[in-house]
C-alpha positions, 0 to 999 in steps of 0.5 A, a space after each residue: 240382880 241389879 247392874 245399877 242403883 240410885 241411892 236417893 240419899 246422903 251421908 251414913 246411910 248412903 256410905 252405907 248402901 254403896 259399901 254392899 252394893 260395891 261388894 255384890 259387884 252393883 255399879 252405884 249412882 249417887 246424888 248431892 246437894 250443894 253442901 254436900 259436893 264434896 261429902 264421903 258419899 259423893 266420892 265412894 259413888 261410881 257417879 254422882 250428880 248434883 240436884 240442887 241447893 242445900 235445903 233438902 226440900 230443894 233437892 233431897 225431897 224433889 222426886 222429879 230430879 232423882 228420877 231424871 237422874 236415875 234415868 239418865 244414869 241407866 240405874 234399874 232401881 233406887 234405894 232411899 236409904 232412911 229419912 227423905 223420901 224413904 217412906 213417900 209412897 208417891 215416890 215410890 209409885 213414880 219409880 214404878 210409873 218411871 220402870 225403875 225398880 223401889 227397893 221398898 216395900 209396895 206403895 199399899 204397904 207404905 201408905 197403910 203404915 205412912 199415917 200412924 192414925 190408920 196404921 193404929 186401925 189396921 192393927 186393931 184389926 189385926 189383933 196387935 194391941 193398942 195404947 189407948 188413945 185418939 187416932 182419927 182423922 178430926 183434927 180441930 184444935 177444941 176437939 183434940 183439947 176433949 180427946 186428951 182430957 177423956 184419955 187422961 194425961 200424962 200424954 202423948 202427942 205424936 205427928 201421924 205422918 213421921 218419926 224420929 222424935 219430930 212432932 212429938 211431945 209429952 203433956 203433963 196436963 190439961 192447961 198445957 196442951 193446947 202450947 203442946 200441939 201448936 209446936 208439935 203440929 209446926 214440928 211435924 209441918 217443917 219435917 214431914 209436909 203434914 201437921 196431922 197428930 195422934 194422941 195416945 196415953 203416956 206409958 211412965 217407965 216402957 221399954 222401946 222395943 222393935 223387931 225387924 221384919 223381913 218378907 219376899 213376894 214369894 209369901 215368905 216372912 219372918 223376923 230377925 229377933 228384937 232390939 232394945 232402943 230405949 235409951 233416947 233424949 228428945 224421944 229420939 234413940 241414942 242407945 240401941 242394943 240386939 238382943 234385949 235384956 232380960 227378953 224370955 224365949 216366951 216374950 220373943 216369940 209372942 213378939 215376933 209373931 205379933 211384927 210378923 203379923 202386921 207385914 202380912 196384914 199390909 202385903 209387906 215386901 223388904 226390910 221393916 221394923 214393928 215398933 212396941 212399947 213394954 209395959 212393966 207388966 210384960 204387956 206390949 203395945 203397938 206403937 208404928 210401923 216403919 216402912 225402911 231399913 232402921 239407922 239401928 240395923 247394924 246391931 240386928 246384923 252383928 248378931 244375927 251374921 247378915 247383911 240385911 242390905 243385901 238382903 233387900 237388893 235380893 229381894 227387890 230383884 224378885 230372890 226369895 229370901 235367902 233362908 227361913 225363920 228356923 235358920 236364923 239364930 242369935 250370936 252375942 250381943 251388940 251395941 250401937 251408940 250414935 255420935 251426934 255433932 251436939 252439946 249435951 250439956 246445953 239440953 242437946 243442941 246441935 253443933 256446926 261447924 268443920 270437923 278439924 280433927 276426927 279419929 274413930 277406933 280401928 274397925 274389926 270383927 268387934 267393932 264397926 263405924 257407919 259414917 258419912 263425913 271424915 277428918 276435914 268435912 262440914 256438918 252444917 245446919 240443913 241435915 241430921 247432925 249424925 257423925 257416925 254410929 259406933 257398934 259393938 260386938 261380943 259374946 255377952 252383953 257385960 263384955 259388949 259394954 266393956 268393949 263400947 266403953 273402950 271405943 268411946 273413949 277412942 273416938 276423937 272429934 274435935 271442931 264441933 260439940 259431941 255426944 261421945 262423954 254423955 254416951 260413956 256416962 249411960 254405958 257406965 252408969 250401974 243401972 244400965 249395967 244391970 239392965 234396968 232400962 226404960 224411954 226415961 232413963 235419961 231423965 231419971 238419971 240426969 245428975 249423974 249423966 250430966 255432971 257439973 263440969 269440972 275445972 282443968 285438972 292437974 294432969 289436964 294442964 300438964 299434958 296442954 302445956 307439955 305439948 305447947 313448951 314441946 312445940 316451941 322449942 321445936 321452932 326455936 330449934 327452927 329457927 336457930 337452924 335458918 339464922 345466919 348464927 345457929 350457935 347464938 344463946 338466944 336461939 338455945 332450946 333449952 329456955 336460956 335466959 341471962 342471969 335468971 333461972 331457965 323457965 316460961 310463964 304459960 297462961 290457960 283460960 279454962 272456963 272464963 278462969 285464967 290459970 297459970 302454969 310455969 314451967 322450968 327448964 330440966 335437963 330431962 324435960 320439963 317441971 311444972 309449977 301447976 295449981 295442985 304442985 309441982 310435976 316434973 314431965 317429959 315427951 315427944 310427939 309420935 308421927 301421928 301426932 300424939 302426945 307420949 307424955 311421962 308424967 313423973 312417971 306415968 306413961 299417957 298417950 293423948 292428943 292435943 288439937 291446937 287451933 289458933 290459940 285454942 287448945 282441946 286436950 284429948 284424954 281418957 275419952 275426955 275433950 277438955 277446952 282450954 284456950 292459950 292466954 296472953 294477959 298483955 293482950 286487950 281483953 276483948 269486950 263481952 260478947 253478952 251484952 246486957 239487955 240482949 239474948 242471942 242465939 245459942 246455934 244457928 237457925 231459923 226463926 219460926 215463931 214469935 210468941 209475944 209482941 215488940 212491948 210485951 210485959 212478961 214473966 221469967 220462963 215466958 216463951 218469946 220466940 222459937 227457933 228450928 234447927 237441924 229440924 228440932 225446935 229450941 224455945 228462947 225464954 224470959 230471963 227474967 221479968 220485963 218487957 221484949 223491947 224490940 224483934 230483930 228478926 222475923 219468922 221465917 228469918 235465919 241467924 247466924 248462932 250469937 245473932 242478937 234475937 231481941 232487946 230486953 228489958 228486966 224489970 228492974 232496968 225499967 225507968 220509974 215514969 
């Protein structure tokens, strides 16, 4: 076994790979960018060095440095984690060039798998069905327009080099493939350094289904039963679940023998996944090979009892595996959500920003948190917007869903946009209940996973201003305590007024709408006038922080997060902003000006898709902006014309920053 690893990556993964490494007794290295000098993974290391600025492409992604590093450390080996320089096999070939051990599978094994067009090849070969599509190496524009129109749409455009969702779109027909693939290609460029695409046709209601291979260069391999992954929104997994539902001992089998197939096809060594798309008919297909450890690996380790980890150190040193596929058995079920730092209400978009207040469930034999940022850290725009993966363990999966609707609703971020409500409504909703699961569940059930948002309710309100009457009178009772006259009326707590009834006029701003809460002064709390009546309350906080609320009678726990004069009213796994009002105070002027459009988060320009004076129609793209790696489209509001850029491609913005001056038709002067 090792005495010293490398982990050439940041955040979960990285925690992740140290916490296993630490237990087994492996002194750990780590490396950091300049965002991330002072992230978890930096400080859970036994050593870290610095490699670079903030843009992975100048320091994650440079080989050279991590290698120097891994020498200068005395690491033997180096665990990519996933995402980086994980599936790089000139990476890999380095370390093995340098003495230094890959914890991964052999440099053949990556390159077979690293292009999806020749992995579809090998495959074929290999007896592992195919989706019918266009797999080659011909990659002219006019002859991918042929290749698309002979497969037949819907269609699927995939970059050959990555995964994740990136470089990957869905053609609904002919006219709007060529816009299709100029994005993918440039999405797949920006990603993975390689613009090279498939095409395959677009299965309509598939489930995603991986099964996790394993092999040792002793010739043994194996897989570590399936997982479900087809809960996704931008073809990017959210929901992954072990085992699947509804999978037959029959389908498992055929499965699995299929996954292990293509790794002894490759000379496959370590830790992989085969990834398949079901067909309704039970069919499935080949889909791709990836040549890591998954980010939804735990859900495979909490019902199969390992630590697949461990296993991959194991194997790496030149261990056999430590058991065979007979010893293997399922325990359970088990549920991963992922928390991402983005606003599912605004069509995902990722949010930055500090973490001014983060609050997970406490871990147990039910329950893990992977994450790599803590309560104070910054997600910033250059990686993933990944908080953390919240899994789920129990003896079925109907008490799995239980158990993940209560972890939800406990998991506390604020300071950024999170996914935490979306990911309470799929597990709630009745059709994953029963299992009815597919890649377009998200979409089919838009309605009721994004419902309109509501007004502050009742309760809401009472809670944000108990908590406010509650801190000051705090301070006023301060106050009162450090003057030279302690007894004085006007330093009472009690809201005393002369010759006027005891009680505060509080004002909320609650979606642009200001609402106003009284609140009197009982002897026993407080009575609140609130839009649907009145309320009488009372409550403290704890030593955490929290609210105990005693609203007429009913007993809450909740928290309250105060920023300045913002407020975010923690409730039922609920965040619901309010912002503290002063109507003395002058109104600030409209930040959307007329006229213009600005950036809804920061980011890079990429494209500009008209020119300065261009007469377009509503929904006409005018500009594509690339964020945390995805592409975000701003479109006409209107018909008009774009009067001027501010910014050229390859410019990054601040979010707000004005993009471009437009003018609405009906703004346009008669000549």
């Amino acid at each position: 076994m090792f005495d010293t690893i490398l982990i050439a990556n940041r955040g979960e993964i990285a925690c992740r790979v140290i916490r296993t490494a630490q237990r087994l007794g492996i002194r750990t290295v780590a490396v950091y960018s300049d965002a991330d000098a002072n992230s978890l993974h930096v400080a859970l290391a036994d050593e870290a060095y610095h490699i670079g600025p903030a843009p992975a492409r100048e320091s994650y992604l440079i080989a050279e440095r991590i290698l120097k590093v891994a020498k200068r450390s005395g690491a033997q080996a180096v665990h990519p984690g996933y995402g980086f320089l994980s599936e790089n096999a000139a990476f890999a070939e380095a370390c093995s060039g340098a003495g230094i051990v890959f914890i991964g599978p052999p440099v053949g094994a990556i390159r077979a798998m690293g292009s999806k067009s020749a992995a579809k090849e090998i495959m074929g070969a290999a007896g592992v069905p195919l989706v019918p599509g266009y797999h080659g190496n011909e990659q002219g524009a006019d002859f991918l327009q042929t290749e698309a129109d002979r497969i037949g749409y819907p269609l699927l455009i995939k970059a050959s080099a990555g995964g994740g969702g990136k470089g990957m779109r869905v053609v609904a027909r002919s006219t709007d493939f060529a816009d299709a693939l100029a994005g993918a290609r440039r999405e797949a460029m920006s990603s993975f350094g390689d613009d090279h695409v498939l095409l395959e046709r677009y299965l309509t209601r598939p489930r995603h289904i991986e099964i996790q291979v394993f092999a040792d260069s002793h010739g043994n391999a194996l897989h570590i039963f399936e997982r479900d992954c087809s809960i996704q929104r931008r073809h990017q997994k959210v929901i992954e679940e072990a085992p699947a539902f509804g999978m037959t001992p029959a389908l498992r089998l055929s499965m699995g023998k299929a996954a292990v197939a293509a790794a002894k096809a490759i000379g496959y060594v370590g830790a992989g996944t085969v990834e398949f798309l079901l067909d309704e008919d039970g069919a499935f297909y080949f889909m791709e090979m990836n040549t890591r450890l998954q980010v939804e690996h735990p859900v495979t380790e909490m019902i199969s009892g390992l630590d697949l980890v461990e296993w991959q150190l194991r194997v790496a040193a030149g261990e056999e595996m430590p058991c065979s596929q007979g010893q293997l058995a399922i325990s359970g079920h088990a549920i991963e959500a992922r928390i991402y730092a983005e606003d599912p209400g605004r069509d995902f978009l990722p949010s930055i920003g500090r973490l001014r207040h983060m609050r997970t469930p406490n871990g147990s034999a039910h329950v893990r948190i992977d994450s790599g940022v803590r309560q104070g850290d910054e997600v910033s725009i250059h990686y993933d917007p990944m908080i953390a993966k919240l899994i789920v363990w129990d003896v079925d999966r109907n008490a799995a869903i239980r158990r993940m609707k209560t972890a939800l609703a406990h998991f506390e971020v604020v300071g950024v946009a999170t996914n935490t409500w979306f990911l309470g409504n799929v597990v709630a909703h009745p059709a994953f209940s029963t299992g009815e699961v597919d890649t377009g569940f998200i979409e089919r059930h838009r309605d009721a996973l994004f419902p309109e948002s509501a007004p502050a309710s009742d309760r809401t309100l009472a809670l944000a201003a108990l908590d406010l009457m509650l801190i000051r009178s705090a301070e006023a009772g301060s106050r009162a305590q450090n003057s030279h006259d302690p007894h004085s009326p006007w330093h009472q707590t009690d809201g005393w007024r002369l010759n006027s009834d005891n009680y505060h006029n509080l004002y909320f701003i609650d979606a642009e709408q200001v609402v106003r809460v009284v609140a009197h002064y009982r002897s026993s709390g407080f009575l609140l006038d609130l839009p649907g009546g009145s309320l009488l309350v009372r409550g403290e906080h704890d030593n955490s922080g929290n609210l105990l609320a005693d609203l007429a009678g009913t007993r809450i726990k909740a928290t309250i997060i105060r920023s300045g004069s913002a407020l975010a009213v923690l409730d039922q796994g609920r965040i619901h902003q309010l912002t503290i009002h002063d109507p003395h105070a002058v109104g600030d002027q409209d930040e959307a000006a007329a006229g213009r459009l600005t950036a809804p988060m920061p980011g890079k320009i990429v494209a500009l898709m008209v020119a300065s004076g261009d007469t377009v129609e509503r929904g006409t793209p005018l500009l594509i902006m690339e964020a945390m790696k995805m592409e975000h489209t701003i479109c006409a509001p209107s018909t008009g014309s774009v009067t001027v850029f501010h910014y050229p491609v390859g410019a990054v913005v601040n979010e707000g920053a004005e993009l471009l001056d437009f003018t609405a038709d009906a703004e346009i002067p008669l000549s």
